[in-house]
C-alpha positions in Angstrom: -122.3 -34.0 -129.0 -123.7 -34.3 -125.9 -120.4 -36.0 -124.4 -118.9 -32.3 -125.1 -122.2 -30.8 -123.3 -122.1 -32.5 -120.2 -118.0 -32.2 -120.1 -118.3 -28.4 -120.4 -121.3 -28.0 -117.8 -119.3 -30.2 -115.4 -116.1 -28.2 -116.4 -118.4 -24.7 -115.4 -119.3 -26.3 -112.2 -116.0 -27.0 -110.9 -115.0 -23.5 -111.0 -115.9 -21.5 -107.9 -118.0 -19.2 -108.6 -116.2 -15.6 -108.2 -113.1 -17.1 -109.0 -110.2 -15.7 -111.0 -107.3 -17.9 -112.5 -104.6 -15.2 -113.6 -102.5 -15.7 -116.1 -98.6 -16.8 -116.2 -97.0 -13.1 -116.9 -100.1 -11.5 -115.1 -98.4 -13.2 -111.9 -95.1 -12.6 -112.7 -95.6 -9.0 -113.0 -97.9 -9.0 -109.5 -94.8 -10.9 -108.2 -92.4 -8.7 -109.2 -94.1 -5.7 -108.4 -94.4 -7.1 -104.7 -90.9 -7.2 -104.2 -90.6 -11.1 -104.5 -87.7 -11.0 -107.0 -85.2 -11.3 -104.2 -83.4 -14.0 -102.6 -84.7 -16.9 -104.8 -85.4 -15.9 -108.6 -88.6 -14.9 -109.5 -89.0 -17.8 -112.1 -88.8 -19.9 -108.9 -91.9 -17.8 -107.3 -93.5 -18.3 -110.7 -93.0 -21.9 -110.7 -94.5 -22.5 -106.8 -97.7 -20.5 -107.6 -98.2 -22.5 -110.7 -97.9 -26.2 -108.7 -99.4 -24.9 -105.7 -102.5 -23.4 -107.5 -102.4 -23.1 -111.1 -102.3 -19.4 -110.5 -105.6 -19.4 -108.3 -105.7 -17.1 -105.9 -108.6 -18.2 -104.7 -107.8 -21.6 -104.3 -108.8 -23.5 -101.0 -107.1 -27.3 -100.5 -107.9 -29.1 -97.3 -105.5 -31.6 -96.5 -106.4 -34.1 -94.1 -104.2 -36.0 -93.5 -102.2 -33.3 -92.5 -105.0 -31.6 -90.9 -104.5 -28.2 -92.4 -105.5 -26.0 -95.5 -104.1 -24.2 -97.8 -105.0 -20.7 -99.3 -104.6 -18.4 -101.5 -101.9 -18.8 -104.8 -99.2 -20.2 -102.7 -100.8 -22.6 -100.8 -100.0 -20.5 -97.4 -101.1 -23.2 -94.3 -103.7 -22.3 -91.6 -101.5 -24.1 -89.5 -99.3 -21.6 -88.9 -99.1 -18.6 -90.9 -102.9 -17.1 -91.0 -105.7 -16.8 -88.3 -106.9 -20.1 -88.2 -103.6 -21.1 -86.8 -100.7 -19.3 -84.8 -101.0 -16.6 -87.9 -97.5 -16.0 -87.8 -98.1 -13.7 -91.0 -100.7 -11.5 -88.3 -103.1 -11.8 -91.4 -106.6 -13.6 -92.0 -106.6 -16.6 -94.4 -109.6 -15.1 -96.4 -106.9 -12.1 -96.9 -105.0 -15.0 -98.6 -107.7 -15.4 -101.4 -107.7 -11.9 -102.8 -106.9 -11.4 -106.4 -104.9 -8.2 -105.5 -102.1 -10.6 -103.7 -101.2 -8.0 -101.4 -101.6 -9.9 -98.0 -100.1 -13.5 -100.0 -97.0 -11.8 -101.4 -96.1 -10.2 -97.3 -97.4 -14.1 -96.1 -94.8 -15.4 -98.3 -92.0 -13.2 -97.6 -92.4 -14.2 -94.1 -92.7 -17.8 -94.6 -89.6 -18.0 -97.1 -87.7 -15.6 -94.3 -88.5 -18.1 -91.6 -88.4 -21.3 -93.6 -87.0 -20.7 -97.0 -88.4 -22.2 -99.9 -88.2 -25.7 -98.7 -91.3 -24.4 -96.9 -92.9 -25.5 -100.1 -92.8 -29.6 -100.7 -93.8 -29.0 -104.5 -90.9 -26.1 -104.8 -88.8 -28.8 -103.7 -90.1 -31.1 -106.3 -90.8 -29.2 -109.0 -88.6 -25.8 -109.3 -85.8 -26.2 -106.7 -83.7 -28.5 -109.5 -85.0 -27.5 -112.8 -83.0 -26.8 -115.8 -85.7 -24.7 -117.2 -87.2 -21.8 -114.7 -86.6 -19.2 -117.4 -89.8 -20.6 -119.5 -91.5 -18.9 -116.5 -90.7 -15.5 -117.7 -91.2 -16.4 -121.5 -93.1 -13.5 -123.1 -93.7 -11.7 -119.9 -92.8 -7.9 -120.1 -92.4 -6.7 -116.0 
């Protein structure tokens, strides 16, 4: 019993306050809507939010080792494409963490324009091959 407590109050404190984790068809749709059903299938944009962020827009991943961070669903690098960085997508990376995903659906457009997926090591890795991108869309109505 109090194995479960502590698990769930540690589980509540790892989420960031404010935070919202969409769900699966809830981004497909958002995706869709955006325009991002072009070029590369939109299971394959479904795919890279999901291992990129588990569908957080929120999400914030510093990496340093790379000496960068990520934001937002997509995982969108200071680096370059926000203001930290060069900003190539002329946006601010706390833009990057809205729920709406206005600013991260244009950010990604650019970054798959310049870079194509391959911009993403965990598209690679994850969606680029798979035999099964249609589960994205299971159930979803867009």
């Amino acid at each position: 019993m109090k194995a479960s407590v502590v698990l769930s109050l540690v589980g509540y404190l790892a989420v960031p306050v404010g935070s919202v984790i969409l769900g699966r068809c809830q981004v497909a749709k958002m995706l869709n809507d955006g325009g991002l059903n072009y070029g590369y299938s939109l299971q394959n944009w479904v795919c890279l939010a999901y291992f990129e962020s588990k569908f957080n827009p929120s999400a914030v991943y510093e990496n340093s080792k790379g000496n960068y961070m990520g934001y937002g669903l997509f995982q969108i690098r200071n680096s370059n494409w926000c203001d930290h960085g060069k900003n190539l997508c002329r946006v601010s990376c706390s833009a990057l963490l809205n729920p709406n995903l206005k600013d991260t659906i244009q950010c990604a457009k650019n970054v798959k324009g310049k870079l194509g997926m391959g911009a993403w090591p965990t598209w690679s890795r994850n969606c680029q091959l798979s035999d099964t991108l249609d589960r994205w869309l299971d159930g979803c109505r867009l």
